[in-house]
N, C-alpha and C positions, 0 to 999 in steps of 0.2 A: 895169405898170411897177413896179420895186423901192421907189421913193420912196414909191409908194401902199401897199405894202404891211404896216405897220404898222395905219393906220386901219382897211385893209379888213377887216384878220382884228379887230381890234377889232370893227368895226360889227358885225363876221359873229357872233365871241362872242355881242354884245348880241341877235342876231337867236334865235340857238341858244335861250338863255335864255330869252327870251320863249317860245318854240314849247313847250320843254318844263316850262315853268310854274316858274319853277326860279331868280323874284326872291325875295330877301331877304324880304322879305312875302308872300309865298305860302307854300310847304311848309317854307319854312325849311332850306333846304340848301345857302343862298347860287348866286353865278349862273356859269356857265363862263366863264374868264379867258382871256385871250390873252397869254402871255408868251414872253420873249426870253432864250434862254439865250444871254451873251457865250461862255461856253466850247467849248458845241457849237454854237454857230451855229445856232442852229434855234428854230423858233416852238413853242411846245405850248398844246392847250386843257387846259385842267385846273379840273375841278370834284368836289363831294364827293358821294357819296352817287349820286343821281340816275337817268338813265338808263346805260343799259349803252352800253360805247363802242362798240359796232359800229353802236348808234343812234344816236349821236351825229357818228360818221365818215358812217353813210348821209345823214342830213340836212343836214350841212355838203357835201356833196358834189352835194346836190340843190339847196341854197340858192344854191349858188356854186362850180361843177366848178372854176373855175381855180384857185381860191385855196385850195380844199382837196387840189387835186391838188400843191402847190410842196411836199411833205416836211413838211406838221406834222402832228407828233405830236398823242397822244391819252392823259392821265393822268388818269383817274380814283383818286381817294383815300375813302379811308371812313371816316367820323366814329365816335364811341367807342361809342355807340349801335348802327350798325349791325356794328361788328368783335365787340360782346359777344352781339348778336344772332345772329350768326353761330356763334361758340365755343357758345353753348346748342344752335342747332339741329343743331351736327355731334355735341353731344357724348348728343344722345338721340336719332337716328339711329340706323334698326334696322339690323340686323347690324354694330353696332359692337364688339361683344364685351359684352356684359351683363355679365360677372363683373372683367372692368378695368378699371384708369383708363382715360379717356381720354386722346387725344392731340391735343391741338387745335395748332394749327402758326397763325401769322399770314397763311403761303401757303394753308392750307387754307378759310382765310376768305374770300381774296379769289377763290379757284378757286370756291367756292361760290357767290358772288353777282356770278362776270364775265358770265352771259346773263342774269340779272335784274336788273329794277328799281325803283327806288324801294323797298330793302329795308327791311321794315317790320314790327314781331309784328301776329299773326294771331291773337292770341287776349290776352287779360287777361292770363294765367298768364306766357306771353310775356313782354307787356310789364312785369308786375310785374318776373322775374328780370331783365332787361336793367337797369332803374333798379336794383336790388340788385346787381348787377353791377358796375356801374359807379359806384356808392359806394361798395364794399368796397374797390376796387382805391384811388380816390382817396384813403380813412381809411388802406388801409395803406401807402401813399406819404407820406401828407400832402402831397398836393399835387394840387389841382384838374384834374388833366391826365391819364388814362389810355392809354399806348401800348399797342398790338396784344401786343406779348410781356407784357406785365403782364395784360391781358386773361385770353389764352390761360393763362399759368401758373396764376393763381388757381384755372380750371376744372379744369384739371393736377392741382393741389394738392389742392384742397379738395373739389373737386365739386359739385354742387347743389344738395343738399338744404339744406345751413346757408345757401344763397339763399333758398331755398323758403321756409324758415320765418323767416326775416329780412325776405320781402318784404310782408308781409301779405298775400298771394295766398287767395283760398277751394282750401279741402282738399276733396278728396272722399272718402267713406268709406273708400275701398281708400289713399289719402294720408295719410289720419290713421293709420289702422291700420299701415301700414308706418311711416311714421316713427318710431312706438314700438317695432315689435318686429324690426327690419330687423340690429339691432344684434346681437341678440339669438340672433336666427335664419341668422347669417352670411351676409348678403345686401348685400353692397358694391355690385350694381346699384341700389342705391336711391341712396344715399350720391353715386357721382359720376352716375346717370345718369337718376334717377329713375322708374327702373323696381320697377314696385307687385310686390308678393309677390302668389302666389294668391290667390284669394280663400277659397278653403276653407281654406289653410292660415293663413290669419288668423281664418277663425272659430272653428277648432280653436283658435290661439290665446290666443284672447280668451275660448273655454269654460273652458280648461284653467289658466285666468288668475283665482286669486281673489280678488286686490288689483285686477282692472282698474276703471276708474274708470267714472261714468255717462258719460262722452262716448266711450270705447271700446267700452263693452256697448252703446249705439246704432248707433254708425257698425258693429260690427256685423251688428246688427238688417236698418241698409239692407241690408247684399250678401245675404240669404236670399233675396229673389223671384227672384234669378239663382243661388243654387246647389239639388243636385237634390235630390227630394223626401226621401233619406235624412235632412237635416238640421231637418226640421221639429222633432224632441223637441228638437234643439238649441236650436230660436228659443223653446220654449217654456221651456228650463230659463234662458235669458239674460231673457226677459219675468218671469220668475219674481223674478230677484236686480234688476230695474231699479226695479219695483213694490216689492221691499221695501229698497231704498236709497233712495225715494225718500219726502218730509217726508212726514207723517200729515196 
């Protein structure tokens, strides 16, 4: 009956909610709503983040064929965490173009994460740039609130690395190394996408280097077990300058 129809998709919402773990107190991504557009007439569920809506329409449909079958919609929206998550993983994405900016689009975000879910970082590093992310954008608005095209521009703009090093993230050799000579060595894939220079060509680098400092002539040190046996005089002439920059 029409009358019933407000409650049901309520209750049905609350049911949703519970199935995919998805109270205010669990994951934190608040719960699916049941709402009433006056203008289009029409009922929508909408929640943030979560499950992908093709899961969300198959299990409202299994919970309750009738009342998922009367025309409601399905909006899924995405919080500033998952849209900056997004903008990072499109924008070091292989075959993006390594020598360009990228181009991160608000549509490309949500194209990226409509068959998954619960979008989440997968690593530290991840999650370090997303927090740096998404405080840069809020300090340069001054305002607590980051939209998807303020997101996306920054990465536009600016690119990674001044994340990278802003987030306290741990560096790995080939990270340290490129960040200093990335500039240097006309290499803008670092810059917006954080892709590492060679590694031999950073040990060349750092030989060829006779200001580089002891945290340089280490990091280095590390990439010799991985490059090939021609560079051993090299690790010797760099163990040579680390042993004599270093106190008595």
């Amino acid at each position: 009956m029409a009358s019933d129809r407000a409650p049901r998709l309520r209750r049905l919402a609350r049911t949703l909610t519970e199935r995919f773990g998805l109270a205010p107190d669990g994951r934190g991504t608040g719960g699916i709503e049941a709402e009433w557009s006056a203008s289009a007439r029409t009922w929508t569920f909408v929640w943030t983040d979560g499950p992908a809506v093709a899961q969300v329409r198959d299990a409202c449909r299994e919970a309750d064929p009738g009342t998922a079958g009367e025309g409601v919609r399905y909006v899924r929206a995405f919080s500033e965490d998952a849209v900056a998550l997004g903008a990072v993983r499109l924008a070091v994405r292989p075959g993006a173009g390594a020598g360009r900016r990228p181009l991160v689009r608000p549509d490309d975000v949500e194209l990226l994460w409509r068959e998954e879910s619960f979008p989440q970082p997968c690593t530290d590093r991840e999650r370090a740039l997303v927090y740096a992310l998404v405080y840069e954008v809020h300090d340069a608005h001054r305002i607590n609130r980051a939209g998807a095209e303020e997101i996306c521009g920054f990465v536009n703009r600016y690119g990674l690395a001044v994340l990278l090093r802003r987030s306290g993230a741990e560096l790995s050799p080939l990270d340290v190394l490129t960040a200093h000579y990335a500039a240097s060595h006309a290499h803008p894939a670092w810059r917006y996408r954080l892709t590492p220079m060679d590694a031999e060509v950073l040990f060349r680098a750092v030989r060829e280097d006779p200001r580089a400092p002891v945290e340089l002539i280490t990091a280095a040190l590390a990439l010799l077990p991985g490059l090939p046996a021609g560079y051993d005089e090299g690790g010797d002439e760099l163990r040579a300058r680390l042993a004599a920059s270093s106190p008595p």
